[in-house]
mmCIF file of the N, C-alpha and C atoms, coordinates in Angstrom:
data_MODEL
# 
_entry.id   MODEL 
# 
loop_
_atom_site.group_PDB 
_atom_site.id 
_atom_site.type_symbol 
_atom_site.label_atom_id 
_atom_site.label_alt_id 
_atom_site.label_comp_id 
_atom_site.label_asym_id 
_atom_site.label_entity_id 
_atom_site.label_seq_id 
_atom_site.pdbx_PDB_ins_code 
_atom_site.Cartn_x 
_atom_site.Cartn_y 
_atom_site.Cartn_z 
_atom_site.occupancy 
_atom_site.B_iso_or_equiv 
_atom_site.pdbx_formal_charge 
_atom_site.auth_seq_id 
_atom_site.auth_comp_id 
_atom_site.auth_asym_id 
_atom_site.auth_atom_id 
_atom_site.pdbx_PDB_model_num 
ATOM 1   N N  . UNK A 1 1  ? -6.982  -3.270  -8.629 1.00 0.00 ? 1  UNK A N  1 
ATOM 2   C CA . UNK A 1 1  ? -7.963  -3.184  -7.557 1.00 0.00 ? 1  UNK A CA 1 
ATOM 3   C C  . UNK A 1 1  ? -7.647  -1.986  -6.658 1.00 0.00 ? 1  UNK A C  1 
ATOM 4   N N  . UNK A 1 2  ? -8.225  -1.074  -5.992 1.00 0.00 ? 2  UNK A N  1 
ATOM 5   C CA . UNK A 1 2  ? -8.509  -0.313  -5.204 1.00 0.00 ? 2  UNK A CA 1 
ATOM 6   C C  . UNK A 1 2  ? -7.862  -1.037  -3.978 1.00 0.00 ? 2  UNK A C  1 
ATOM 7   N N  . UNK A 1 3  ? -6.929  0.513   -3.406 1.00 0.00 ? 3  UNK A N  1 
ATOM 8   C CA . UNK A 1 3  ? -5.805  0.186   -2.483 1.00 0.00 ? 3  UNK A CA 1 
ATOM 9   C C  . UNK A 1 3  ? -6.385  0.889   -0.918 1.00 0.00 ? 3  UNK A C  1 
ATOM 10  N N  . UNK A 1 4  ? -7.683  1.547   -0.970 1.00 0.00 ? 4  UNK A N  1 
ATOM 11  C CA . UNK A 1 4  ? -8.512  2.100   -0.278 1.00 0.00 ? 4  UNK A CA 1 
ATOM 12  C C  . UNK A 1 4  ? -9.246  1.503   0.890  1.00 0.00 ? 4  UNK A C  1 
ATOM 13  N N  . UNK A 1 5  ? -9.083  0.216   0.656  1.00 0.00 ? 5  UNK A N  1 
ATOM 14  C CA . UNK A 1 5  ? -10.348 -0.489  1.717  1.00 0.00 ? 5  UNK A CA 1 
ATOM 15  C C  . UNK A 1 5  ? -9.168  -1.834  1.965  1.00 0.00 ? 5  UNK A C  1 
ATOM 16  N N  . UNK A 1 6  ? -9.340  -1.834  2.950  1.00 0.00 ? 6  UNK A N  1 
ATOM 17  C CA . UNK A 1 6  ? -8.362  -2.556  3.932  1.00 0.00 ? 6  UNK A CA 1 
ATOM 18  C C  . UNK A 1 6  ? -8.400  -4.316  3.298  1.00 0.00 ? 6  UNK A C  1 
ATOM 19  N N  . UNK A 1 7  ? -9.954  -4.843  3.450  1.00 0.00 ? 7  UNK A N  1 
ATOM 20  C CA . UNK A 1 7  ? -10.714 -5.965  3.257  1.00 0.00 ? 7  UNK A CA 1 
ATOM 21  C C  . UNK A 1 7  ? -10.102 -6.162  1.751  1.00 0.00 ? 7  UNK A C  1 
ATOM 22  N N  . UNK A 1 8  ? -9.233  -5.782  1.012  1.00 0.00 ? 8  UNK A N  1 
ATOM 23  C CA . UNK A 1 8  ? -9.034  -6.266  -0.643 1.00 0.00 ? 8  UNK A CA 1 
ATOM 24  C C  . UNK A 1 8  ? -7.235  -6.200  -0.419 1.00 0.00 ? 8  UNK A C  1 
ATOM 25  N N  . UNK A 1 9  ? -6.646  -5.677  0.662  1.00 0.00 ? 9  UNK A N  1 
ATOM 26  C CA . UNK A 1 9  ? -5.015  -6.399  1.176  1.00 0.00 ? 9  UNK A CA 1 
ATOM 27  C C  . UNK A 1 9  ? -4.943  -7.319  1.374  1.00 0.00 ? 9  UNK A C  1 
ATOM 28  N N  . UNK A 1 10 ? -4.268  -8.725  1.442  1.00 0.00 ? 10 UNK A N  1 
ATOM 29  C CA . UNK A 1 10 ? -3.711  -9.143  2.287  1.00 0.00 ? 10 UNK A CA 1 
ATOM 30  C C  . UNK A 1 10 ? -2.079  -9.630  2.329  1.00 0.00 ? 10 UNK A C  1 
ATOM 31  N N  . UNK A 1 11 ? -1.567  -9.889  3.550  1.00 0.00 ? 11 UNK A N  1 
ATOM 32  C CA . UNK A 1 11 ? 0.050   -10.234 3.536  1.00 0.00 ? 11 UNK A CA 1 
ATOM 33  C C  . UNK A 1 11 ? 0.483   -11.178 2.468  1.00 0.00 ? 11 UNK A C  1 
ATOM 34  N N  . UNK A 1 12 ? 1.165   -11.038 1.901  1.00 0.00 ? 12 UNK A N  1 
ATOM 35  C CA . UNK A 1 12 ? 1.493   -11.625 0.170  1.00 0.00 ? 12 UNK A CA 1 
ATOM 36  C C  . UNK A 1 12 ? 1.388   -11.294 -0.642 1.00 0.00 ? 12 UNK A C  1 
ATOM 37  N N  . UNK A 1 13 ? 0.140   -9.886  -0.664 1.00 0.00 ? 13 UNK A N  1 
ATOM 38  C CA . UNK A 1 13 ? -0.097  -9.516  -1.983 1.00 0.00 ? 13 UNK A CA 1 
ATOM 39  C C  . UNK A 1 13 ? 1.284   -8.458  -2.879 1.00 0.00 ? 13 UNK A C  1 
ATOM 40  N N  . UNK A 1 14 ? 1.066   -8.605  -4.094 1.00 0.00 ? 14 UNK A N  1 
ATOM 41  C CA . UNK A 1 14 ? 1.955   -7.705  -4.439 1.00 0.00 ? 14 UNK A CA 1 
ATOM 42  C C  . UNK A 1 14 ? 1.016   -6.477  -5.005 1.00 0.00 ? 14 UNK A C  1 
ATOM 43  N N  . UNK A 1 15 ? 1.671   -5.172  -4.384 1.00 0.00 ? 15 UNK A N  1 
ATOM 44  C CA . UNK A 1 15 ? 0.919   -4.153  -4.389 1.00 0.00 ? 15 UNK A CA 1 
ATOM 45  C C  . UNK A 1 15 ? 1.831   -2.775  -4.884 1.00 0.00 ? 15 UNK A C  1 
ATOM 46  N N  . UNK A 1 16 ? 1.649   -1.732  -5.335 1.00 0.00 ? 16 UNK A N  1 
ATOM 47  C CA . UNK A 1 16 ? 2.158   -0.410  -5.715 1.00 0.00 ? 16 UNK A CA 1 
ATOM 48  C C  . UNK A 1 16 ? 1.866   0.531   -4.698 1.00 0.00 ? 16 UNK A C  1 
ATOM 49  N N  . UNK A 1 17 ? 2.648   1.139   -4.307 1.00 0.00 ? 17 UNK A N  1 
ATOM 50  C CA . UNK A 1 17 ? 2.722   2.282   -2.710 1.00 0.00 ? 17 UNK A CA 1 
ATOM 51  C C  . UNK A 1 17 ? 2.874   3.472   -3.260 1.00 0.00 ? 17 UNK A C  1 
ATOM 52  N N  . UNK A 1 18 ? 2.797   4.476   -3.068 1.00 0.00 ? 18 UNK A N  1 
ATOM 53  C CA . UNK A 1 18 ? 3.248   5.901   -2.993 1.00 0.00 ? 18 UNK A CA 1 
ATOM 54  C C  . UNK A 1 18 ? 3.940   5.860   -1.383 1.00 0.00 ? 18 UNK A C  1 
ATOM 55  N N  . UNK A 1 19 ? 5.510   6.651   -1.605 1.00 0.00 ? 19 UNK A N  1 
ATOM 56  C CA . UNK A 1 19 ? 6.034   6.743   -0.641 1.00 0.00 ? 19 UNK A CA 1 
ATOM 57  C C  . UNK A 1 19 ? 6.071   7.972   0.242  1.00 0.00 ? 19 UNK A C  1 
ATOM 58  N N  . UNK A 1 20 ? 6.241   8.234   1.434  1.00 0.00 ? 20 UNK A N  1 
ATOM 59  C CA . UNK A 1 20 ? 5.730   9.879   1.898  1.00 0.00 ? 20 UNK A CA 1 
ATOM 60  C C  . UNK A 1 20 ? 6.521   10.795  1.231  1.00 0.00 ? 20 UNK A C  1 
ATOM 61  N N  . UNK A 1 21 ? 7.590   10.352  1.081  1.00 0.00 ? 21 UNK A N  1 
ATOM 62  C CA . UNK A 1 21 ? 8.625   11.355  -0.024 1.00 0.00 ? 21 UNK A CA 1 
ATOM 63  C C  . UNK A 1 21 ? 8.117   11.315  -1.324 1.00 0.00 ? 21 UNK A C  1 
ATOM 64  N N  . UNK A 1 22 ? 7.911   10.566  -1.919 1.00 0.00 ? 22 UNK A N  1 
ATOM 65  C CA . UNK A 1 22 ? 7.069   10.373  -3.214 1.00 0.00 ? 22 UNK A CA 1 
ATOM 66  C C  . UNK A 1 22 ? 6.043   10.996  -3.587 1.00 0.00 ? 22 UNK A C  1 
ATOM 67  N N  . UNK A 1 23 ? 5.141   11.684  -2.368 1.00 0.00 ? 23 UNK A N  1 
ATOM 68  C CA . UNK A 1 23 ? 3.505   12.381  -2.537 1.00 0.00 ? 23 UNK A CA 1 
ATOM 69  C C  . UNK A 1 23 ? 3.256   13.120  -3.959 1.00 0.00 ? 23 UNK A C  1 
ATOM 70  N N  . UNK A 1 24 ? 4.151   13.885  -3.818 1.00 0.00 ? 24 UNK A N  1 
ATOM 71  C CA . UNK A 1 24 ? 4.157   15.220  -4.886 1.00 0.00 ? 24 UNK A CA 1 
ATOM 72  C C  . UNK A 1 24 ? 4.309   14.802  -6.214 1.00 0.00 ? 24 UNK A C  1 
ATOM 73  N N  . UNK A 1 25 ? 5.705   14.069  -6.282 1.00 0.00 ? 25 UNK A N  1 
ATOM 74  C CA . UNK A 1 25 ? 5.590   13.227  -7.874 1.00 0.00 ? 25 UNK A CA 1 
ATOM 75  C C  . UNK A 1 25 ? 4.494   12.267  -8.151 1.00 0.00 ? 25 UNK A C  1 
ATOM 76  N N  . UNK A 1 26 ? 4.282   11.133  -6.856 1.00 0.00 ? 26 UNK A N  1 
ATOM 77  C CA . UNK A 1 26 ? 3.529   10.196  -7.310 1.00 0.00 ? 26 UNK A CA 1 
ATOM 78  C C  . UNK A 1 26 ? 3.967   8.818   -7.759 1.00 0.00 ? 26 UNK A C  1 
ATOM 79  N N  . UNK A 1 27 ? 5.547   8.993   -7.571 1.00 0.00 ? 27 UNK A N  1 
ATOM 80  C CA . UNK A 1 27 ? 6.307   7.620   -7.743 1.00 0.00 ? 27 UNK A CA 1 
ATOM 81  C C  . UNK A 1 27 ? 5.723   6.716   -7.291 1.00 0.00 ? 27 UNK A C  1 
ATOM 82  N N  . UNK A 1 28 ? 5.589   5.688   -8.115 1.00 0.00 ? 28 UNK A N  1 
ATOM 83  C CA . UNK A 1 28 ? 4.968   4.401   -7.676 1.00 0.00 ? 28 UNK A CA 1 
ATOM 84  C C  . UNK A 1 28 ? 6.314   3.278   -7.332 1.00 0.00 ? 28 UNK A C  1 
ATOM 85  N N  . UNK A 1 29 ? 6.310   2.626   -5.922 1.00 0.00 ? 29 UNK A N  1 
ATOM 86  C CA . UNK A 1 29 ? 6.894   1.667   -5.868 1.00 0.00 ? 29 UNK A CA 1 
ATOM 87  C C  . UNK A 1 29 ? 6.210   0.203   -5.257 1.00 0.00 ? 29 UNK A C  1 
ATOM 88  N N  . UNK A 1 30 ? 7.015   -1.211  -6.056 1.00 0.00 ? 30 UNK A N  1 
ATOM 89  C CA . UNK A 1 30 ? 6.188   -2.327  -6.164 1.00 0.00 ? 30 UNK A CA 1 
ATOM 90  C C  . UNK A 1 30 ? 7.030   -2.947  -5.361 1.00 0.00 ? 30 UNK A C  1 
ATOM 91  N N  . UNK A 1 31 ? 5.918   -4.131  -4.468 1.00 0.00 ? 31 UNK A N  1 
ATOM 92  C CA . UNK A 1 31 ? 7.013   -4.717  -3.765 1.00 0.00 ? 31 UNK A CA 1 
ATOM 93  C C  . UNK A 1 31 ? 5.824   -6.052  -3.472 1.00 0.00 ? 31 UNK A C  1 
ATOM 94  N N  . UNK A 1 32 ? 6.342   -6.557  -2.642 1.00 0.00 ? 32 UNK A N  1 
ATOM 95  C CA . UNK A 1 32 ? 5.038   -7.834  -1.755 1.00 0.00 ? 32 UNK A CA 1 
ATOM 96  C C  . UNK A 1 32 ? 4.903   -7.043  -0.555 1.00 0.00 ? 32 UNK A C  1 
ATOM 97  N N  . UNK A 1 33 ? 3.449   -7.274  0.035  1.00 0.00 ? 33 UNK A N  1 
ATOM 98  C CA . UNK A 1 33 ? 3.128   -7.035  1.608  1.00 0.00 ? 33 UNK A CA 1 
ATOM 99  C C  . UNK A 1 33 ? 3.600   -7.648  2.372  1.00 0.00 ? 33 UNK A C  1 
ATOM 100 N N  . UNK A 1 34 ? 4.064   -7.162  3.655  1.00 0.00 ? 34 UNK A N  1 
ATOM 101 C CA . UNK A 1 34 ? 4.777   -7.712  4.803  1.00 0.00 ? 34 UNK A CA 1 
ATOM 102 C C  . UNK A 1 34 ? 3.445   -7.596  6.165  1.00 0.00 ? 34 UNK A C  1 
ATOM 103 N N  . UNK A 1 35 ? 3.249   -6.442  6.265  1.00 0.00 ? 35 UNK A N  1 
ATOM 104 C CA . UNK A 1 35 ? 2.215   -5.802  6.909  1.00 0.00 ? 35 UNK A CA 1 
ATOM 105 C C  . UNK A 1 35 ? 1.769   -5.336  6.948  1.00 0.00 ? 35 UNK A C  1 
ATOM 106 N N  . UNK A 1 36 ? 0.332   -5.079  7.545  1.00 0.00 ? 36 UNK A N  1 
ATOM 107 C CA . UNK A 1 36 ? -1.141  -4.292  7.309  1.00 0.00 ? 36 UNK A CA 1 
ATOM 108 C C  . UNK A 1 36 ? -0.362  -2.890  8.310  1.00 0.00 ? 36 UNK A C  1 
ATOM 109 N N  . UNK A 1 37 ? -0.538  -1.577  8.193  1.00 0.00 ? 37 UNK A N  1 
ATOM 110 C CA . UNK A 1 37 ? -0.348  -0.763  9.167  1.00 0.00 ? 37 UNK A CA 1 
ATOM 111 C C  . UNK A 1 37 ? -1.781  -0.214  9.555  1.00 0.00 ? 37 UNK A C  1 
ATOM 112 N N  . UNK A 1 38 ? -2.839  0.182   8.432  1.00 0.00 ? 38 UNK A N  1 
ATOM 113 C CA . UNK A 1 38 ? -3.446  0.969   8.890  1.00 0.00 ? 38 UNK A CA 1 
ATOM 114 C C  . UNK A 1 38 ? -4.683  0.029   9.631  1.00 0.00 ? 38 UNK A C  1 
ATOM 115 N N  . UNK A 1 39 ? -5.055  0.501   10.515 1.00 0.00 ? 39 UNK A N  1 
ATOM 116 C CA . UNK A 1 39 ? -6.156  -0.421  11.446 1.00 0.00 ? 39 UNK A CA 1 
ATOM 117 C C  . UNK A 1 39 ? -7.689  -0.481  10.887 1.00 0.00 ? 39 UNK A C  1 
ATOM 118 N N  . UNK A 1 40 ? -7.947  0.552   10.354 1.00 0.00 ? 40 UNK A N  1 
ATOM 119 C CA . UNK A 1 40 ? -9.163  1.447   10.311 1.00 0.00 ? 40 UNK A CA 1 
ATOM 120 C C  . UNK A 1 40 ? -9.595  0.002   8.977  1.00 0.00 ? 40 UNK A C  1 
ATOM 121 N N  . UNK A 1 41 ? -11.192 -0.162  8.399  1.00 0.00 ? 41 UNK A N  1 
ATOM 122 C CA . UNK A 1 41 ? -11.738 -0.548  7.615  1.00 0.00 ? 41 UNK A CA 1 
ATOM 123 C C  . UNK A 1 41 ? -11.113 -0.361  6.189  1.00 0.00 ? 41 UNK A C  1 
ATOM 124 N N  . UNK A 1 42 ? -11.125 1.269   5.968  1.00 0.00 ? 42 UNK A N  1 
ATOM 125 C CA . UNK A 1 42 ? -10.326 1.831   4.767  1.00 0.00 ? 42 UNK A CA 1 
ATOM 126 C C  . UNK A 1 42 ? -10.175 3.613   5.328  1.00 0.00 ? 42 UNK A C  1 
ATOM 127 N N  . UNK A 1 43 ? -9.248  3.446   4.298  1.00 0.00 ? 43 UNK A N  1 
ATOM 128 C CA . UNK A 1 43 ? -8.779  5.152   4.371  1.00 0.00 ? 43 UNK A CA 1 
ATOM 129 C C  . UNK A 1 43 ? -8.679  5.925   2.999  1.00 0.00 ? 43 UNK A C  1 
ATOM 130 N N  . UNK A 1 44 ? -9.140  7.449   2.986  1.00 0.00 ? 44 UNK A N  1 
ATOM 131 C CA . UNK A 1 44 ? -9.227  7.885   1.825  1.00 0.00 ? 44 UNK A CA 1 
ATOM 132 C C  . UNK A 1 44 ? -7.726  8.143   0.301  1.00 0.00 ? 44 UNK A C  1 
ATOM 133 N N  . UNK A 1 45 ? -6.693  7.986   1.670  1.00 0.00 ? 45 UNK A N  1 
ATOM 134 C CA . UNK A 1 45 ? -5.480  7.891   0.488  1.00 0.00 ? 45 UNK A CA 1 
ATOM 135 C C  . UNK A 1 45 ? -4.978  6.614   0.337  1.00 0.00 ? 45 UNK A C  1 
ATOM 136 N N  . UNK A 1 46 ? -5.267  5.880   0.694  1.00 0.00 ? 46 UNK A N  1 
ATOM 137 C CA . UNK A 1 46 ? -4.822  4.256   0.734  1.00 0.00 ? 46 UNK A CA 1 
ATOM 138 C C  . UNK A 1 46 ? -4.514  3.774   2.124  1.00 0.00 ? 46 UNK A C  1 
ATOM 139 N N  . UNK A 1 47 ? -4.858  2.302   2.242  1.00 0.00 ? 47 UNK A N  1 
ATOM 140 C CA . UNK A 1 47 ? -4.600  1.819   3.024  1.00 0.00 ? 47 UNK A CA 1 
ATOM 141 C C  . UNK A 1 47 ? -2.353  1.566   3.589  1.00 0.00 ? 47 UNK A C  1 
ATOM 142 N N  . UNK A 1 48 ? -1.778  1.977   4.670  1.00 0.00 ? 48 UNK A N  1 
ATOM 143 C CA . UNK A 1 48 ? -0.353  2.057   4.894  1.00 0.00 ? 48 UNK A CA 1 
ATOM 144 C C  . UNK A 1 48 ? -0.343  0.108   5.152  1.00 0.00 ? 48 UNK A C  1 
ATOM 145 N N  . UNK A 1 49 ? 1.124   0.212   4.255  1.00 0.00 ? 49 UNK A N  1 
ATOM 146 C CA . UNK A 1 49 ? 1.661   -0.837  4.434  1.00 0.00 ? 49 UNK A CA 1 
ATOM 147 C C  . UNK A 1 49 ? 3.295   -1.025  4.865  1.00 0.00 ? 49 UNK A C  1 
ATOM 148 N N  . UNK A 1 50 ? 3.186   -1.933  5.258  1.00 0.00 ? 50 UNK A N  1 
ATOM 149 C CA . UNK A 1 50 ? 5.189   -2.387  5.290  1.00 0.00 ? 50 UNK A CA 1 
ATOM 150 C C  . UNK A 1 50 ? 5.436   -3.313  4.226  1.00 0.00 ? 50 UNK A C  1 
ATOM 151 N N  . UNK A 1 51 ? 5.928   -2.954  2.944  1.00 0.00 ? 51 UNK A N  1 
ATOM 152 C CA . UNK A 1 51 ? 6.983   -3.979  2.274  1.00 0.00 ? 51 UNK A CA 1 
ATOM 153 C C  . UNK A 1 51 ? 7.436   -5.213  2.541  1.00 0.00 ? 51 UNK A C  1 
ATOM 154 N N  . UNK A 1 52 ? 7.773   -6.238  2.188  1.00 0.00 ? 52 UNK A N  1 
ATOM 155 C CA . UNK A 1 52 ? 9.401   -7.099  2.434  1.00 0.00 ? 52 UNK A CA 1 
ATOM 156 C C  . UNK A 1 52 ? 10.406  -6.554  2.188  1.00 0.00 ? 52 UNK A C  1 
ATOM 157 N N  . UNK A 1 53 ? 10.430  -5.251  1.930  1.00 0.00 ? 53 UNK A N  1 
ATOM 158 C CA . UNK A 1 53 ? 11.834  -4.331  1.179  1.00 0.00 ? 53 UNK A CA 1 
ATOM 159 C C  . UNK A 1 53 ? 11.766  -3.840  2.730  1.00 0.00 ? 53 UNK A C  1 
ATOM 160 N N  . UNK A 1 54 ? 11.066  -3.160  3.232  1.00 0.00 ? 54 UNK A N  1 
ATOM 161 C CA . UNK A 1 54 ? 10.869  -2.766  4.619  1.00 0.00 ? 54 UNK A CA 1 
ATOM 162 C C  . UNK A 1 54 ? 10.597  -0.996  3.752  1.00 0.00 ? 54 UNK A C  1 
ATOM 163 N N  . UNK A 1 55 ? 9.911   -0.903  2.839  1.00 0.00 ? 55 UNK A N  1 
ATOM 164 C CA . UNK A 1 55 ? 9.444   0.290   2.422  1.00 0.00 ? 55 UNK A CA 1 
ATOM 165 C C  . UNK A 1 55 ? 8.513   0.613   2.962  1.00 0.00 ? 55 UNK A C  1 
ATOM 166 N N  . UNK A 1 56 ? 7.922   2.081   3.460  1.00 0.00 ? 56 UNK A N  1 
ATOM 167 C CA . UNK A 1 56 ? 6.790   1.946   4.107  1.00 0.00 ? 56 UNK A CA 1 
ATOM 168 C C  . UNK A 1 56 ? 5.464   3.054   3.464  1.00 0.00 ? 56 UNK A C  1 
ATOM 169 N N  . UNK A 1 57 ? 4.727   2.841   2.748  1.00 0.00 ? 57 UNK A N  1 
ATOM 170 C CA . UNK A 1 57 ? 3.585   3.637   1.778  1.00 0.00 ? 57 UNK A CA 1 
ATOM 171 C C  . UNK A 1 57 ? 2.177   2.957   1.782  1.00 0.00 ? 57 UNK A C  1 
ATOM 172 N N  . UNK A 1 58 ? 1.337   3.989   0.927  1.00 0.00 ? 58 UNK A N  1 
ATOM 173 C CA . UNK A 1 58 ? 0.046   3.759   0.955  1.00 0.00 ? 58 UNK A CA 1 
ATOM 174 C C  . UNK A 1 58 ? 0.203   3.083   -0.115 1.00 0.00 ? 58 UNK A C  1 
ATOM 175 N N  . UNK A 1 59 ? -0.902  2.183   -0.546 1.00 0.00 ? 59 UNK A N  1 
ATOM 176 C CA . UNK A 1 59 ? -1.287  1.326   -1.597 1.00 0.00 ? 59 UNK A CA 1 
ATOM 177 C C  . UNK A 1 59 ? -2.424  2.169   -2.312 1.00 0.00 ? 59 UNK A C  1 
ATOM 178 N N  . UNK A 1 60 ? -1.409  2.287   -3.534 1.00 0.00 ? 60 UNK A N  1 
ATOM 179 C CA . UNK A 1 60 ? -2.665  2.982   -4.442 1.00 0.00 ? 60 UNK A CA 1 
ATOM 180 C C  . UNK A 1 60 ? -2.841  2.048   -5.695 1.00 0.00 ? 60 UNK A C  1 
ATOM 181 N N  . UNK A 1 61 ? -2.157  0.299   -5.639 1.00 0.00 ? 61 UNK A N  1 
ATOM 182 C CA . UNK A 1 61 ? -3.129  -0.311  -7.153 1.00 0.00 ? 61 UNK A CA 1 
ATOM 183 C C  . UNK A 1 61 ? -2.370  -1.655  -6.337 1.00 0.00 ? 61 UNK A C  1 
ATOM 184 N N  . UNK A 1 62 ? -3.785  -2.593  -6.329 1.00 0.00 ? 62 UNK A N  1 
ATOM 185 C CA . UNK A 1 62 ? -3.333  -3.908  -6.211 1.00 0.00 ? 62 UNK A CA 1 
ATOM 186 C C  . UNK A 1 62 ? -2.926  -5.159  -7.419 1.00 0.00 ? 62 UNK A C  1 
ATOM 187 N N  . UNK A 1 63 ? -1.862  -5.452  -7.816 1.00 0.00 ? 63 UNK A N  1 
ATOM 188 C CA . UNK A 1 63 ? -1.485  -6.307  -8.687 1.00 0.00 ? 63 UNK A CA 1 
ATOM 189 C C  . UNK A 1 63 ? -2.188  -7.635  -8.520 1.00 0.00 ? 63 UNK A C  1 
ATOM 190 N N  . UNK A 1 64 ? -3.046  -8.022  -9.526 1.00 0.00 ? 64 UNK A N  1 
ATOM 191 C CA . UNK A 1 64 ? -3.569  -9.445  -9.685 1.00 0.00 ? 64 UNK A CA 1 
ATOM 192 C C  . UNK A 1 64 ? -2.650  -10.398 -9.847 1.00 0.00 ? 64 UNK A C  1 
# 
């Protein structure tokens, strides 16, 4: 699922981030949601999250 629109997160989900150090490669890291960061509806590089790892990235693929 599309990591773009805020309304398809929620806290629990397990989701794939790109990390700000990560941009360029594109490393994907997986974790569960802790917290919503970004406020807005959606955003064009993914919606920012906080981990339970306490990692902090955009969501670019939501795990079913």
């Amino acid at each position: 699922m599309d990591g773009r629109k805020r309304k398809n997160i929620e806290v629990g989900s397990e989701v794939e981030i790109v990390q700000k150090h990560h941009q360029r490669t594109g490393e994907l890291t997986d974790g569960i949601v802790k917290r919503i960061l970004t406020k807005s509806p959606n955003h064009p590089h993914g919606i920012k999250v906080l981990l339970e790892t306490g990692e902090v990235g955009r969501v670019k693929t939501i795990i079913e």
